[in-house]
C-alpha positions in Angstrom: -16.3 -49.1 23.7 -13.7 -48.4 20.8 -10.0 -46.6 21.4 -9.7 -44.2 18.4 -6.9 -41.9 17.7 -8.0 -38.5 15.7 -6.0 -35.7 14.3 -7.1 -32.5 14.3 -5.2 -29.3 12.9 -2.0 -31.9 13.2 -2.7 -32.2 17.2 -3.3 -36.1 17.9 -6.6 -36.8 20.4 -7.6 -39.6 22.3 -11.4 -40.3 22.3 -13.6 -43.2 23.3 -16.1 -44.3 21.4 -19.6 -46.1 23.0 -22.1 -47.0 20.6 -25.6 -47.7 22.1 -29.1 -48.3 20.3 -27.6 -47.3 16.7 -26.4 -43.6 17.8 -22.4 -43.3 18.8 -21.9 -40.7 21.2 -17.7 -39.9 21.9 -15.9 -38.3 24.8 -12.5 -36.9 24.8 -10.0 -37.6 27.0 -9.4 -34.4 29.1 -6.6 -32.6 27.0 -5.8 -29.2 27.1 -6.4 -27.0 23.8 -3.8 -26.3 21.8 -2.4 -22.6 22.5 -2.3 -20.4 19.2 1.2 -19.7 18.2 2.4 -16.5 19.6 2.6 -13.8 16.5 5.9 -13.5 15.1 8.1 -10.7 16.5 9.4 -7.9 14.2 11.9 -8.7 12.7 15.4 -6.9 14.0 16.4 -3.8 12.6 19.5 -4.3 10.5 22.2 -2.6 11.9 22.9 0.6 10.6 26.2 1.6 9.1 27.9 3.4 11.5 30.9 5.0 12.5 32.2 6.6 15.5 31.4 5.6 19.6 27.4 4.0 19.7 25.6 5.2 23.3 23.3 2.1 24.1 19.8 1.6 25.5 20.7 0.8 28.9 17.5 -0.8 29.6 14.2 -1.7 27.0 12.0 0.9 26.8 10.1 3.5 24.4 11.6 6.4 22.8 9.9 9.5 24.2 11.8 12.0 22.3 14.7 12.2 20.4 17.1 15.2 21.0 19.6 15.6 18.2 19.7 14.9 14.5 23.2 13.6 12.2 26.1 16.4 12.2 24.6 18.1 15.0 27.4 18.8 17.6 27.1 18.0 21.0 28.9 18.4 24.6 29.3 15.6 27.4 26.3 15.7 29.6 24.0 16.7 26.4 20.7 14.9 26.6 20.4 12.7 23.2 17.7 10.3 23.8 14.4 10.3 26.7 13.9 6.5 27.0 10.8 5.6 29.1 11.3 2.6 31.2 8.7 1.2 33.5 6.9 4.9 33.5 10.1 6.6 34.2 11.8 9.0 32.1 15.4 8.5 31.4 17.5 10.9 29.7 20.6 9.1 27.9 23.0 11.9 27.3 26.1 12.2 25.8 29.3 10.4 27.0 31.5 13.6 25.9 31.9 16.2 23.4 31.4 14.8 19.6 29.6 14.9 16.7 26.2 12.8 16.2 26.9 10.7 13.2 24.1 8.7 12.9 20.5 8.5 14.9 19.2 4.8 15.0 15.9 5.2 16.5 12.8 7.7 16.2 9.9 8.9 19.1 7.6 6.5 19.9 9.6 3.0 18.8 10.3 0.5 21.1 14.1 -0.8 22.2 15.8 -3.5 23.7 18.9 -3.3 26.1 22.1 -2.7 24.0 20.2 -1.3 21.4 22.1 1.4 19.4 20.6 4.8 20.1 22.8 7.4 18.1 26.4 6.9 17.3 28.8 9.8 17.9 32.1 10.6 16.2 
């Protein structure tokens, strides 16, 4: 019985190696496979340029609709954003009267906690 070392796709096995009546039949010692590497996560949206107060994903979640557009004027309690969070709907509204300066995120995309949602002036 013959120790051999073989490398396959860069992971290292350990096999044994019997050789009877001219054939060689080879078992490998009981390692698990080698898990495919997870896919690459998009890469982070740079960071817009904005101005003015951001109002923040307060959770992850998806954007189920998006309320306002740039310039538009809003009051406190205005509903910007609906974020959906573990099958809930939250509405993220407006910390006071302002200006939207800038919207950072469209229906349907996908958002971490902290993320920038709209930035008012």
């Amino acid at each position: 019985m013959k120790n051999l070392k073989i490398t396959v796709n860069g992971v290292a096995y350990d096999v044994q190696v019997e050789e009877t009546d001219g054939s060689a039949v080879t078992t490998a010692d009981p390692v698990a496979a080698p898990k495919a590497a997870p896919a690459p996560k998009a890469a982070p949206k740079a960071a817009a340029a904005t101005t003015g107060e951001p109002v923040k994903a307060p959770m992850p979640g998806t954007i189920l609709n998006v309320n306002v557009t740039a310039g538009q004027a809003v009051k406190k309690g205005d509903v910007l954003v609906v974020l959906e969070a573990m099958k809930m709907e939250n509405e993220i509204k407006s910390p006071k009267d302002a200006t939207v300066a800038s919207v950072a995120v469209n229906k349907g995309e996908s958002v971490d906690t902290g993320a920038v949602l709209v930035s008012l002036n």
